[in-house]
Structures are given as structure tokens and as C-alpha cells.
N, C-alpha and C positions, 0 to 999 in steps of 0.2 A: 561760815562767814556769810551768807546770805541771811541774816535777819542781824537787826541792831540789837549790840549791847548796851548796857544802859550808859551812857555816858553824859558828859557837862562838859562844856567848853573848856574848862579849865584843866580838866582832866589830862589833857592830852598835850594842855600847853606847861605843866608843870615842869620848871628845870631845877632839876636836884644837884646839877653840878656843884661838886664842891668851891663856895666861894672862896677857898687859900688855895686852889687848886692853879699850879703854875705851870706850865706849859712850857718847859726847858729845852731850847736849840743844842743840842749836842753833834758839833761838828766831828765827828770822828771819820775815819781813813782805814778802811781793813782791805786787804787783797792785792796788795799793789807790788808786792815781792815773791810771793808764796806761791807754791806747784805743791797743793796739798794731793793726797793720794787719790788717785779714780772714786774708789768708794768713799769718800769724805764724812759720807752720815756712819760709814761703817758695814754700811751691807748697802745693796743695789736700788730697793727700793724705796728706800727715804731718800738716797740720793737723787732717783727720777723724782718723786715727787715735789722736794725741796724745790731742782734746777726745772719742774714745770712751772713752779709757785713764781720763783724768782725772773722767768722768760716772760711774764706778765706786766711787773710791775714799772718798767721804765713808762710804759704808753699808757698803761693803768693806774698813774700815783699824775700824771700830768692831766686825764681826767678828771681824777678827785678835785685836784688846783683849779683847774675852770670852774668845775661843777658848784663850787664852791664861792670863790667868787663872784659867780655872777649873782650872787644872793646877797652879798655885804652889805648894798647900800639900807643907808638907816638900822641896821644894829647898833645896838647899845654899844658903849666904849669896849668893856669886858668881852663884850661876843668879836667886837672889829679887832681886839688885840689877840683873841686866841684863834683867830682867824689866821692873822700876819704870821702868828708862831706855827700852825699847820701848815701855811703854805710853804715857810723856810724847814720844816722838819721833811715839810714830802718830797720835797728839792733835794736834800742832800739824801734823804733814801734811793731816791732816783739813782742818783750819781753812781751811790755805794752797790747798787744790782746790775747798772752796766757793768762797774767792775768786775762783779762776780760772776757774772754770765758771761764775761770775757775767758773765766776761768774755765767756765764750762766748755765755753768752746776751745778753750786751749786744747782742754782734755780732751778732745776728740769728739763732743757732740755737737750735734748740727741742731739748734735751737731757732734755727731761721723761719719754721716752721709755722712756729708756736706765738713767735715776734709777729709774722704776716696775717696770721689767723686773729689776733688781738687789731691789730690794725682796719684790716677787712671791718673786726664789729663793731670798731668803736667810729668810724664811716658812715653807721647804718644810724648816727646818734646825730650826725650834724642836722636834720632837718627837725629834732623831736623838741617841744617844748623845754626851754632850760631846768623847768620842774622836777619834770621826768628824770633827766639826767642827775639830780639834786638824791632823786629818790632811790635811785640804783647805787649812787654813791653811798648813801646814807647805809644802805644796807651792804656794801661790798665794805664796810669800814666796821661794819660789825662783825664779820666775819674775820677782816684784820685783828680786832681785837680781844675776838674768841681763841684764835690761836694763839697769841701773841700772850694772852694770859697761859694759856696751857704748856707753851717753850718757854715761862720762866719756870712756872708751879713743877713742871715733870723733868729733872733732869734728863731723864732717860731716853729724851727726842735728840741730844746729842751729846751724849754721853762717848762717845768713841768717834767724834766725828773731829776735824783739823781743827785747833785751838783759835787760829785766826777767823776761821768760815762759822765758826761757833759764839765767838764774840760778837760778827758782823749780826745775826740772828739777831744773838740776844740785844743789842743794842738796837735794833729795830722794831724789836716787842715791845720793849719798853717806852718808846715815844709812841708805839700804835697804842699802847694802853693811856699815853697819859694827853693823847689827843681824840680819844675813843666817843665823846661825846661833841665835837664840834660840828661837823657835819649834822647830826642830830639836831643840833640848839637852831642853826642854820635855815634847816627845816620847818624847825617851828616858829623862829621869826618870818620867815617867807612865806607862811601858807597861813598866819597868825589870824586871819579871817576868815577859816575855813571851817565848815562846822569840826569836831572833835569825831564823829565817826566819817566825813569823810577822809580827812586826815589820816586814822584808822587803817581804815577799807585800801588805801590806797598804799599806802607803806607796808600793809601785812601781803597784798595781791604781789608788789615789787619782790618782795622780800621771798615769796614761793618761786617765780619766774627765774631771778638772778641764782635763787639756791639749785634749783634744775640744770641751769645753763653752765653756772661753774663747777658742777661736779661731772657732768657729762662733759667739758671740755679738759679738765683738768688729770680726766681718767682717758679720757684719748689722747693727750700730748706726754703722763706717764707711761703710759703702755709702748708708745712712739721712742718713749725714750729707751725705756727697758733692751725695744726693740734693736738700740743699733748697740746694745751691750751682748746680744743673742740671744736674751732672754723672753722669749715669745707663748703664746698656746694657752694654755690653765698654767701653766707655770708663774708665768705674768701676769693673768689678771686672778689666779689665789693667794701669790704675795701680796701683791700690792691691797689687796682689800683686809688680808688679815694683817698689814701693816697699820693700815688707816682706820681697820675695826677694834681687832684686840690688842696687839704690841706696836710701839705705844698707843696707838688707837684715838689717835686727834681727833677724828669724825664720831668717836663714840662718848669721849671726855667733852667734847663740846659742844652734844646735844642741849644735854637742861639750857644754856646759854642761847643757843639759837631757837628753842620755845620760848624761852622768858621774852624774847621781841613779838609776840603777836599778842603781849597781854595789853588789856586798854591802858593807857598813860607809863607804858614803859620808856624809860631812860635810862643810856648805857649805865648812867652813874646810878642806877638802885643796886650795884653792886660797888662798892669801894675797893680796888685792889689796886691801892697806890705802895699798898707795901712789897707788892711784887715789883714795881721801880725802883724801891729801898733796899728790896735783897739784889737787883742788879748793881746800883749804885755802891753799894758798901761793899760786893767782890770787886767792883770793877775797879774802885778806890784801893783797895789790898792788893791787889795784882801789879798795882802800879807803884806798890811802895817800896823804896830800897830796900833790901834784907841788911839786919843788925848785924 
């Protein structure tokens, strides 16, 4: 990344978002009765990593909302409406990981940790240009929706896990996927006068930083977590990596995805996976239908 690729302004300002692309508020409610079992993913370790993932997002989705907003003004109508539908999708996510992380803490874990440690770095944001914070988001929404594509596509990330803490997921992937490029569009109405490689240069730089920072946090608050189940030493950090490598292996399924962001004039939408909305949508519709 130290010399220019070829590029043109326009290269970078290109938005492929699909224009029928709707941006659905699904108010749903999961968690609010259930004492699903300790291991809910099914074994220990997707369980820490889930309830490290989920200990995040209450302070990190209210993040994204400002990051975001403070970039609205003068967006087109289409960028301001799919704006207003992120900011009410990441509000009710919000709500829906208190909940769940209240579960966490029923169950015995001490998540306060993990809460303090997010708080402390998002602290260290209030003096940085709102850019910055635009550009971290930009890329922490990629990530949302690299996974978020992988827990619809792979049954197998919660294939034995509590039926309620299961739906709560998948209903969350599925608005991360189908608001996957707002943030994105955001960006590039806010930075619309900047050259195309700096543009570039500055999102691929964010995008290596934030990827360092939330795996090396993510793998200290799992470990932490492992920790107050007794599972400690090479025990803990050789499941946990062959959980996250080869079975189901989320970090390894959704490499190609996190290269495909440092190409010149990438858009989350050069990939279309609206039908993974569709295959939520249509179980989620069947589940709910009275038996003949």
C-alpha cells in the first residue's frame, strides 16, 4: 500500500447498492422468558465467543448511530432514508444484546469486564475527527456483515444451540446484511471530494488497525470468558482458535470477504446476498404458521 494504484475519482465513488434494495425495521423480542442452557452454542467455545461478540454491542451499535449521523447532512433522499432505517435497526439490536447479555450474566458470567474495556476505547474517540470515527465504523460494519452472512449460509454455527438465542442471531444477520452498505454509501457521500486513492489509502489503513484491535480484544475477553468456566492454558486458546479456524471456522470462511475490502472501488454490494434475508425470512415465516 505504499505506491498508487491506478485509479479515477469515480472509481471509488461508485455505489452499486441495489436501487429495490429496502431496508426493513423488524421489531422482534427474543430473551425475555428463557434460561437457555450454560452451553447454548452447544460446546464452551462459541459460547465465549458469541457472549464476547454480544458484550460489545450495546456501546458499539450506539457508536455506529452517531458515527453515522453526523454525516447525513445533504445526502440524497435514498442515502437519508436508509440512514433513518439503520439508525432504528441498530436501536433495536441494541436493546435485543442487553437482553442477551443479561442472560449471560444470569448464567453466571461476569461480562462487566468486557462492557468497561469497550467503554474505556470508545473514550479515547471523543476528541478524533468525526471522519475517523465514520471510517472505523465503516469497517466494524463489515465485519458485522461478513459474519452475519456466514450465520445465515452455515447452519452449523448454531445448529445445537437454544432455539430462542438462535433466532435472536439470526435475525440480527439478517438486518447486518441488509444494511451492510450504509455506513459505506455514508462515507462516500462525506469524503465525495476527496481524491479516490486518498479515500482508498485511508479506509484500507483503518480497516488493517480495527482488524488487529478486534481480534486481539475479542481473543482476550474469549479466553477471559473460557476462564471463569475453568477452562484455561493450551486448552483454551487450542479450542477456541480451532473453533474460529476449522469448525465452524468463521475467521477462516470469512477471509475472501475481508480481502475483497482493500480492492480499489469496493462496495459491500459487489456481492448480492439478499437471498440469505430470503432464506431467513421464509423460515422465519414458517415457524410462525399454525400447524394444519
Amino acid at each position: 500500500m505504499n505506491a498508487p494504484v491506478a485509479f479515477n475519482k469515480k472509481s471509488e465513488l461508485a455505489a452499486p447498492t441495489p436501487p429495490d434494495l429496502s431496508i426493513t425495521v423488524r421489531d422482534e423480542r427474543f430473551n425475555r422468558a428463557t434460561t437457555p442452557r450454560r452451553w447454548w452454542a452447544g460446546e464452551p467455545f462459541g459460547t465465549a465467543w458469541h457472549n464476547a461478540l454480544s458484550a460489545t454491542f450495546p456501546r458499539g451499535e450506539a457508536f455506529f448511530i452517531e458515527a453515522v449521523k453526523a454525516h447525513r447532512d445533504g445526502a440524497d433522499p435514498k442515502l437519508a432514508a436508509e440512514i433513518r432505517a439503520f439508525v432504528r435497526q441498530e436501536i433495536n439490536h441494541t436493546r435485543e444484546h442487553v437482553a442477551f447479555n443479561r442472560l449471560a450474566e444470569d448464567a453466571g458470567y461476569d461480562i462487566k469486564a468486557i462492557d468497561k474495556r469497550v467503554e474505556e476505547m470508545l473514550a479515547l474517540t471523543k476528541d478524533r475527527p468525526a471522519i475517523a470515527n465514520l471510517a472505523v465504523t465503516m469497517a466494524l460494519e463489515h465485519y458485522t456483515a461478513m459474519m452475519a452472512a456466514e450465520f445465515l449460509a452455515n447452519p452449523k454455527h448454531f445448529e445445537n444451540s437454544d432455539p430462542e438465542v438462535r433466532a435472536m442471531w439470526r435475525w440480527h444477520a439478517a438486518e447486518e446484511i441488509e444494511h451492510k452498505g450504509v455506513a459505506y454509501d455514508t462515507w462516500n457521500h462525506a469524503t465525495r471530494d476527496w481524491s479516490a486513492w486518498k479515500r482508498w489509502k485511508i479506509r484500507s489503513i483503518v480497516m488493517l488497525t480495527v482488524t488487529a484491535r478486534f481480534f486481539k480484544n475479542r481473543w482476550i475477553d474469549s479466553l477471559n470468558l473460557l476462564a471463569q468456566d475453568g477452562i484455561t492454558g493450551w486448552r483454551a486458546r487450542w479450542g477456541l482458535f480451532k473453533y474460529l479456524t476449522v469448525s465452524p471456522g468463521v475467521v477462516r470462511r470469512i477471509f475472501p470477504a475481508w480481502l475483497a475490502y482493500f480492492k480499489p472501488g469496493f462496495h459491500p454490494w459487489d456481492h448480492d446476498d439478499r437471498a440469505l434475508i430470503q432464506l431467513y425470512e421464509s423460515e422465519f415465516e414458517d415457524a410462525l404458521m399454525p400447524a394444519e
